[in-house]
C-alpha positions as CSV (number, residue, x, y, z in Angstrom):
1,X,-5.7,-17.8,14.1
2,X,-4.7,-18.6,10.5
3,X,-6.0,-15.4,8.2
4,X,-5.3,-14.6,4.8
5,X,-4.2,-10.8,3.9
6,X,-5.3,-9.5,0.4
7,X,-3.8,-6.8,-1.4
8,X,-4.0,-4.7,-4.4
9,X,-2.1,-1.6,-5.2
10,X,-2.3,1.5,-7.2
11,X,-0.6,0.3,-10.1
12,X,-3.3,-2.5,-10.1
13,X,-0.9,-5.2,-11.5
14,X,-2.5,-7.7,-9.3
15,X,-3.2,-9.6,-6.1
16,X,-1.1,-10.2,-3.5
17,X,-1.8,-13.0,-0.9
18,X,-0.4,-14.3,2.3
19,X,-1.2,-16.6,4.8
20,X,-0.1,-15.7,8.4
21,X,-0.4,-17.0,11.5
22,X,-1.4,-14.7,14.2
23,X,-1.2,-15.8,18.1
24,X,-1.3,-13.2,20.9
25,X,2.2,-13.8,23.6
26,X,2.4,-11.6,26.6
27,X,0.1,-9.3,25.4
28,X,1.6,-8.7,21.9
29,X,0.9,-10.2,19.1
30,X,3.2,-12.6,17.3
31,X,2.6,-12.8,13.2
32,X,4.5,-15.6,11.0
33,X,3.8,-16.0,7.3
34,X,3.1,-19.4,6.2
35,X,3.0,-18.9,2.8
36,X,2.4,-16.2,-0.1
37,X,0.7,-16.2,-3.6
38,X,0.7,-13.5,-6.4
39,X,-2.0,-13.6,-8.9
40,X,-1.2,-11.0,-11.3
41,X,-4.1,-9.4,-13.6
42,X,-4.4,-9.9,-17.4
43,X,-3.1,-6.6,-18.7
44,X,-6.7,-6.3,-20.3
45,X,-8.1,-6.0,-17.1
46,X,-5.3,-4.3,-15.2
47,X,-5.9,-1.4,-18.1
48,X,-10.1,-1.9,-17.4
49,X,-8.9,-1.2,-13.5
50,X,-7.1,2.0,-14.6
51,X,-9.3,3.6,-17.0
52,X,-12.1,2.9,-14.6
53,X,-10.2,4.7,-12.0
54,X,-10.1,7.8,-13.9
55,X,-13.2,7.7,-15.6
56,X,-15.0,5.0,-15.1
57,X,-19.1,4.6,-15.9
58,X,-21.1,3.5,-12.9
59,X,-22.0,0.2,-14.7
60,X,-17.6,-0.2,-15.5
61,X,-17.7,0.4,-11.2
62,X,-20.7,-2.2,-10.6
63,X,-19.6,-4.8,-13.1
64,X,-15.2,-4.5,-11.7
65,X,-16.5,-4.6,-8.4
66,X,-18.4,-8.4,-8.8
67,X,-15.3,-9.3,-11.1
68,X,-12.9,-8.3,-8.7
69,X,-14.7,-10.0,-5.5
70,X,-14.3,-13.5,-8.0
71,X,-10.2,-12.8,-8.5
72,X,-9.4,-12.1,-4.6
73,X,-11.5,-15.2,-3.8
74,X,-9.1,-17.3,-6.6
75,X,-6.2,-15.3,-4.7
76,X,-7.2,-16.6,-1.0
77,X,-8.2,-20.1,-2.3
78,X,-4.3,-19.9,-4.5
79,X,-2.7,-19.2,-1.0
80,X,-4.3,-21.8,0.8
81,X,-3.4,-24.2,-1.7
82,X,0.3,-23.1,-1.8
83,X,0.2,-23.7,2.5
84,X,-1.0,-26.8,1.8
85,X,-4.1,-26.3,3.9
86,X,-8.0,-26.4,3.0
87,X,-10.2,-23.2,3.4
88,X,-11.9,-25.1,6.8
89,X,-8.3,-24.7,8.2
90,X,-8.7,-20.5,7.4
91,X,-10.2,-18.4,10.3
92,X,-10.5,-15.4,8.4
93,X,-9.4,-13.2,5.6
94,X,-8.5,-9.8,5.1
95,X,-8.9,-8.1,1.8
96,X,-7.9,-4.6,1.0
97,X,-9.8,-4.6,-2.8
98,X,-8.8,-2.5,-5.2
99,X,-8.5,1.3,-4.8
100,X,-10.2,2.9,-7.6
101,X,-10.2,6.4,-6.2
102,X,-9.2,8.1,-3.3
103,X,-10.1,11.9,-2.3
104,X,-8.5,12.2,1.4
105,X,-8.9,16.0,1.0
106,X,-12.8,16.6,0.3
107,X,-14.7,18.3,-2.1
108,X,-16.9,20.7,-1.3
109,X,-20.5,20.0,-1.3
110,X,-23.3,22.8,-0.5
111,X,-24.2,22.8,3.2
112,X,-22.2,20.1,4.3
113,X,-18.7,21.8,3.6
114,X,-16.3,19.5,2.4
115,X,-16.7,15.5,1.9
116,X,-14.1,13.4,2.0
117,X,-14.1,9.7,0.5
118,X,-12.2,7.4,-0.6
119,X,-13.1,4.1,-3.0
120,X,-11.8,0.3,-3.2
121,X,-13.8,-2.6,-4.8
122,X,-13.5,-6.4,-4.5
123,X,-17.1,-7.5,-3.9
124,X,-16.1,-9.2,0.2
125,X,-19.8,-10.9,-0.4
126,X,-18.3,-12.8,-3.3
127,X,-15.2,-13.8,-1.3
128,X,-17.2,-15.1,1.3
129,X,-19.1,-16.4,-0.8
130,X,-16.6,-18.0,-2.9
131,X,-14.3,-19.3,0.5
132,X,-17.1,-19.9,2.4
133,X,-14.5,-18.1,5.3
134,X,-15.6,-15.0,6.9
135,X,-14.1,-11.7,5.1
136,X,-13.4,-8.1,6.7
137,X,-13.2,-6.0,4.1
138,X,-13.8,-2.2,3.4
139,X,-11.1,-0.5,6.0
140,X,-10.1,2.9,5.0
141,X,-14.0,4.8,5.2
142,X,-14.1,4.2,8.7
143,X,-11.1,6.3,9.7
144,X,-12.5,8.8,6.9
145,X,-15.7,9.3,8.5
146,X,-13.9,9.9,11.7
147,X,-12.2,12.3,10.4
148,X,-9.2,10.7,8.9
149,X,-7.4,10.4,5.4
150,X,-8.1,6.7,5.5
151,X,-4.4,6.2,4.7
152,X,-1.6,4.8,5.7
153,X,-3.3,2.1,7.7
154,X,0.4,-0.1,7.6
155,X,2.1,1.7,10.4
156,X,0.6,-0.2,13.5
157,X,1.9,-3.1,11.4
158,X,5.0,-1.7,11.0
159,X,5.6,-0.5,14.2
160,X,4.6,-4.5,15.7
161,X,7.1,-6.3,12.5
162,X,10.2,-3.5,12.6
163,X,10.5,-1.6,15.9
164,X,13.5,-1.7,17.3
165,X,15.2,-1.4,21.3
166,X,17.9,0.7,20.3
167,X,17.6,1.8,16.5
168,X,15.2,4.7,15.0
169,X,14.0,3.6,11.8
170,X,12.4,4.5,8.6
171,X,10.0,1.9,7.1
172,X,9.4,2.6,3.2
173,X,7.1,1.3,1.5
174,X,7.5,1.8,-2.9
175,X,4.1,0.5,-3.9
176,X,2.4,2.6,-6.6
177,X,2.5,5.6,-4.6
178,X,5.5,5.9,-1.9
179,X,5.0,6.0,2.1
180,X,6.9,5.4,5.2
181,X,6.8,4.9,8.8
182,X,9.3,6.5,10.9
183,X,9.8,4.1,14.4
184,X,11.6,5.7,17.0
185,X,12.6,3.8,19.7
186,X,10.8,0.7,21.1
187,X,11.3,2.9,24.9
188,X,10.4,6.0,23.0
189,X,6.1,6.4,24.1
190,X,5.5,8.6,21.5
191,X,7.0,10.0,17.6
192,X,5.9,7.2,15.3
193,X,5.3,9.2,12.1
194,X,3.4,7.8,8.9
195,X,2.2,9.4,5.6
196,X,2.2,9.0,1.8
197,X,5.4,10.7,0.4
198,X,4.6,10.8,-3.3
199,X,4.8,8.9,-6.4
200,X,7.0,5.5,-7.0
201,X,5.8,2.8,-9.9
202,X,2.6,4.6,-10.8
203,X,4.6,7.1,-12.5
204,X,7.4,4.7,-13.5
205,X,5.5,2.1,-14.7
206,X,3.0,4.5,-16.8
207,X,5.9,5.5,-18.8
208,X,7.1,2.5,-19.7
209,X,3.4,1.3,-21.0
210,X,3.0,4.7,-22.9
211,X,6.5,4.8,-24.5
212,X,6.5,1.0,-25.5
213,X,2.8,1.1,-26.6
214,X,1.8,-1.5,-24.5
215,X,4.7,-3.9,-25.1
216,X,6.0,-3.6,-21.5
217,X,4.7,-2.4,-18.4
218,X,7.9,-1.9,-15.9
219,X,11.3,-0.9,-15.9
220,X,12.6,-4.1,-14.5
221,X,14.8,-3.8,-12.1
222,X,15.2,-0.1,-13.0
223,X,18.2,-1.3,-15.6
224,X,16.9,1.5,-18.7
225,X,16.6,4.1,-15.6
226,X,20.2,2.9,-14.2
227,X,21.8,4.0,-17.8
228,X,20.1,7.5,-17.8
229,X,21.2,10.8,-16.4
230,X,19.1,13.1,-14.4
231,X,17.6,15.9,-16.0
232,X,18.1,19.0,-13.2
233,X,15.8,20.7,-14.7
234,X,12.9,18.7,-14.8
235,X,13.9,17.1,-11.4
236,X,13.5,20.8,-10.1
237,X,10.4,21.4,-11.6
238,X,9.0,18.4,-10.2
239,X,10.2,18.6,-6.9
240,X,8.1,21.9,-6.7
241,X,5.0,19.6,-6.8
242,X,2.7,21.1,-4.1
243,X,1.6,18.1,-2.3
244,X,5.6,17.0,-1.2
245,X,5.3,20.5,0.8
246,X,2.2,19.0,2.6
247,X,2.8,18.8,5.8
248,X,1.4,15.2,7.2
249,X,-1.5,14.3,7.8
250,X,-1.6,13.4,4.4
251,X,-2.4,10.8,1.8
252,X,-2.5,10.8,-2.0
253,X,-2.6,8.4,-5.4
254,X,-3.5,8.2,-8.8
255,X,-5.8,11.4,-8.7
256,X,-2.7,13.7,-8.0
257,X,0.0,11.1,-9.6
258,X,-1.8,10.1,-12.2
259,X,-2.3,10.7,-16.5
260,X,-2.3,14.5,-16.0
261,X,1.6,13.9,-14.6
262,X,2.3,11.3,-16.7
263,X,1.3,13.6,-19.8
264,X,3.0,16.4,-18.5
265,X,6.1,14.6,-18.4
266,X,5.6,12.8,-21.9
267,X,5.3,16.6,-22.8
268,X,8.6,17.5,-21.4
269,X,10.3,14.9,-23.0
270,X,8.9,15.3,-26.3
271,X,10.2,19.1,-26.1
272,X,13.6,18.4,-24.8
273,X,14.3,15.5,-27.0
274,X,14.9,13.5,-23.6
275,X,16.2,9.9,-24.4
276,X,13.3,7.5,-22.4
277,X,16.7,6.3,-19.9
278,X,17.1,9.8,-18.8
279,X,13.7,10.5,-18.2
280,X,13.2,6.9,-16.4
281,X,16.1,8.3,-14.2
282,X,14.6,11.5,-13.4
283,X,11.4,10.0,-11.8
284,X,13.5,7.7,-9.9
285,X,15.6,10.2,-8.4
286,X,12.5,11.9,-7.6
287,X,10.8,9.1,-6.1
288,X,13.7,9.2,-3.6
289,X,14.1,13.0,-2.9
290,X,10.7,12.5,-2.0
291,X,10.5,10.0,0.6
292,X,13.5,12.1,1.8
293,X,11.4,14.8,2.3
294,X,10.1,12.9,4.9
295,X,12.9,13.9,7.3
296,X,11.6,17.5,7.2
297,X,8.7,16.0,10.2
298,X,10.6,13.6,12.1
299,X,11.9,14.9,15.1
300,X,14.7,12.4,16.1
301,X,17.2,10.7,14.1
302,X,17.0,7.6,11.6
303,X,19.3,4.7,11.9
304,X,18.1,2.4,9.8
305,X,16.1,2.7,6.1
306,X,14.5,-0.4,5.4
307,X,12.5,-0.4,2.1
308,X,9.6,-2.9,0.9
309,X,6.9,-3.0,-1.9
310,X,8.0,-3.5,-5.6
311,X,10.3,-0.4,-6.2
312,X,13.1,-2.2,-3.7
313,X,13.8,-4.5,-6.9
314,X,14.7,-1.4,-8.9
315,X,18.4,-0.6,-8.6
316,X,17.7,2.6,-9.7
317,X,16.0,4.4,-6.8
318,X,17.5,1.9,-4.1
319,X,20.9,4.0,-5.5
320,X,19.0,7.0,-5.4
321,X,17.6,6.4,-1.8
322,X,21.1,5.4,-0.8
323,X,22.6,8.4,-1.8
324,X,20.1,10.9,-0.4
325,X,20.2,9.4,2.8
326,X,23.6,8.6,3.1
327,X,25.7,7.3,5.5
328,X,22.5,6.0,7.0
329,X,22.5,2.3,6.2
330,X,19.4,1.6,3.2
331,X,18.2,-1.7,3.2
332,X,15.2,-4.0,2.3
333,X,12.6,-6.0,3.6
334,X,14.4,-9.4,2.7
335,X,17.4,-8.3,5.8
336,X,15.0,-8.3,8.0
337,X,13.0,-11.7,7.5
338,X,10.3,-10.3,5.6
339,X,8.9,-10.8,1.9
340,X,8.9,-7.0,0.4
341,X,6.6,-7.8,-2.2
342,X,4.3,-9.8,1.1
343,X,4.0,-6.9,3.7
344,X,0.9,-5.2,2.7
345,X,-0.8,-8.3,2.5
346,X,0.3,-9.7,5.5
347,X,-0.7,-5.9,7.2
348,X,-4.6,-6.8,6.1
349,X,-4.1,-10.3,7.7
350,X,-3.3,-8.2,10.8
351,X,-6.2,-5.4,10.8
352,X,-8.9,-8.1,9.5
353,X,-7.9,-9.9,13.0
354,X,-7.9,-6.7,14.9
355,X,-11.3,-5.7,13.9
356,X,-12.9,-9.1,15.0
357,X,-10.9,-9.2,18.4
358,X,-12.5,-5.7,18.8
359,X,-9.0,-4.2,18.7
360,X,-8.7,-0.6,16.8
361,X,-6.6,-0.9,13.9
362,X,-5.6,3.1,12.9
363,X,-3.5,5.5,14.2
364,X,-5.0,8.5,14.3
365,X,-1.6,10.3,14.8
366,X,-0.7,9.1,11.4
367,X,-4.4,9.2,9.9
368,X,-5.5,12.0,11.3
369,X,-8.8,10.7,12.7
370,X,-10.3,12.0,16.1
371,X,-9.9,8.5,17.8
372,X,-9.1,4.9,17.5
373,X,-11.7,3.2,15.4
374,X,-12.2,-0.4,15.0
375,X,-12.0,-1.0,10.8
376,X,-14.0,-2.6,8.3
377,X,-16.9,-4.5,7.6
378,X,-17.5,-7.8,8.4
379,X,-19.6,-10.3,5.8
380,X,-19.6,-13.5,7.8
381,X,-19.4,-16.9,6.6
382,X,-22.6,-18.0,8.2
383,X,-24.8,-18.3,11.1
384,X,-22.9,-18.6,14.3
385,X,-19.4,-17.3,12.2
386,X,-18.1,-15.6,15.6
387,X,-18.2,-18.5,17.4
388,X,-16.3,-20.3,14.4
389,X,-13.5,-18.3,14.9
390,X,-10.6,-20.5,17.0
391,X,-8.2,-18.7,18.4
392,X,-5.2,-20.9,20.4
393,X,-5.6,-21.1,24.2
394,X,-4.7,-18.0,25.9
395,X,-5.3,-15.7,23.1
396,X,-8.7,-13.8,24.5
């Protein structure tokens, strides 16, 4: 089949999009990207997306929600365009949306004890309606209902794209929020490992916007962060945050990373005189003490570090991470055939298709749910849509 994968992270900077082709050999399946678009938000609405996720009306919810569902449809219908292909060449598309809140812990509600939920938005109606190509959409809730944190859903993807015969390896993600997948050995029946590790470009990226006013929203490539020092201090005090002594399963994002962190640390550095490089560089450093601290539940060894997602462009914590896991080797997507900035993308491609092969797409060792659950909902593209969908000879 030929699915699109749609993506948009915490830092809600934008859409990804890419355009795989999935076919199923020997029983496993085989996944190459034909081509990828980025359609990045107006920093209007990427600051409507954020303020909405902290305390947003329900008519800000009802109206991003129908906006949204018209940008990931521009998104698919970009990536089609850039393959070169026509949406009646598309079997399917996958769409994350756009987190707007996520509460993977509960809060308690009388009688029922505590409910846990979790929130993205991207209307999948509109992108149907929009593509006219059937859309799964809507995957974490399922695995929360089942008693799940909804999150990470990558590592079944990561564990198909990375594992290796002979190599253990750690699979990092630096999105918004930080998590990895730890692979043991393709012979190795059991140990794969998955959780959110902490904050990464949320944090980062908040600074900059606050400190410049606006002006810029990133430290690109890390270079301000790259001329700081580390504050000890602070890096102490903020390696003492509670939730990177959580032991996995566990999941987290702008709720515990978010403007309460970001003014805490404005705080600091308003007290302390910090100059904005060294303050850059402390948040880096502890972006990568704290996918470190994923060692503390992996049983074997790691071989190989292999980062993704929009942090591996920044020098800064690719140093960092190559200094707190030293000598283990640290390096990216790109060394391994694969687009960093594509992979989550390319991951919804892969659960969309699951969930309409009637194939479970969690893991409920990394998730936490009682049992394999097929994802998502399905809005089809019109009467008979199942039978629309072609996949090769041999696949099912």
């Amino acid at each position: 089949m030929n699915v699109v994968g749609l993506m948009s992270g915490t830092s809600a900077d934008g859409i990804d999009a890419a355009l795989v082709s999935i076919a199923r050999r020997k029983g496993r399946l085989a996944v190459e990207m034909r081509a990828f678009y980025s359609l990045p938000y107006p920093r209007s609405l990427q600051q409507r997306i954020l303020s909405a996720s902290v305390s947003g009306t329900v008519a800000d919810i009802c109206h991003l929600n129908a906006l949204l569902g018209e940008w990931f449809a521009n998104a698919a219908l970009g990536v089609i365009r850039a393959a070169q292909l026509t949406a009646d060449d598309i079997d399917l598309i996958g769409s994350h949306g756009q987190t707007v809140h996520h509460l993977p812990n509960g809060i308690k509600d009388t009688g029922v004890g505590a409910i846990r939920s979790t929130l993205q938005i991207a209307e999948p109606a509109v992108i149907t309606e929009r593509t006219g190509i059937t859309t799964v959409a809507n995957f974490r809730p399922r695995d929360i209902a089942a008693g799940g944190q909804g999150a990470p859903l990558t590592p079944g993807v990561h564990a198909l794209l990375f594992r290796h015969a002979r190599r253990r390896r750690l699979i990092v993600n630096l999105g918004g929020i930080s998590n990895v997948t730890y692979l043991p050995r393709a012979a190795e029946s059991d140990g794969l490992v998955a959780f959110d590790t902490g904050p990464a470009n949320m944090v980062l990226d908040g600074i900059m916007f606050r400190i410049t006013n606006g002006r810029s929203t990133m430290d690109r490539d890390g270079r301000l962060a790259a001329r700081g020092q580390v504050d000890s201090r602070l890096l102490a005090k903020l390696l003492a945050h509670p939730y990177l002594s959580q032991a996995p399963p566990k999941s987290t994002g702008r709720e515990a990373f978010g403007e309460a962190i970001l003014e805490e640390l404005l705080g600091w550095q308003h007290t302390r005189k910090l100059p904005i490089e060294n303050l850059l560089a402390t948040c880096t450093r502890w972006t990568a003490e704290a996918v470190g601290t994923a060692r503390r539940w992996i049983k074997g060894g790691i071989d190989d570090v292999i980062v993704g997602g929009g942090g591996g462009k920044n020098r800064a914590i690719m140093e960092h991470l190559t200094q707190v896991f030293a000598p283990v080797p640290v390096t990216t997507f790109e060394s391994h055939g694969w687009d960093s900035k594509a992979l989550e993308s390319v991951a919804f491609a892969v659960l969309a298709y699951q969930t309409v092969m009637d194939e479970c797409g969690n893991v409920p060792a990394v998730t936490g749910a009682v049992s394999p659950r097929l994802l998502g909902c399905i809005v089809p593209s019109g009467p008979g849509w199942y039978m629309r969908l072609r996949p090769r000879k041999g696949q099912r």
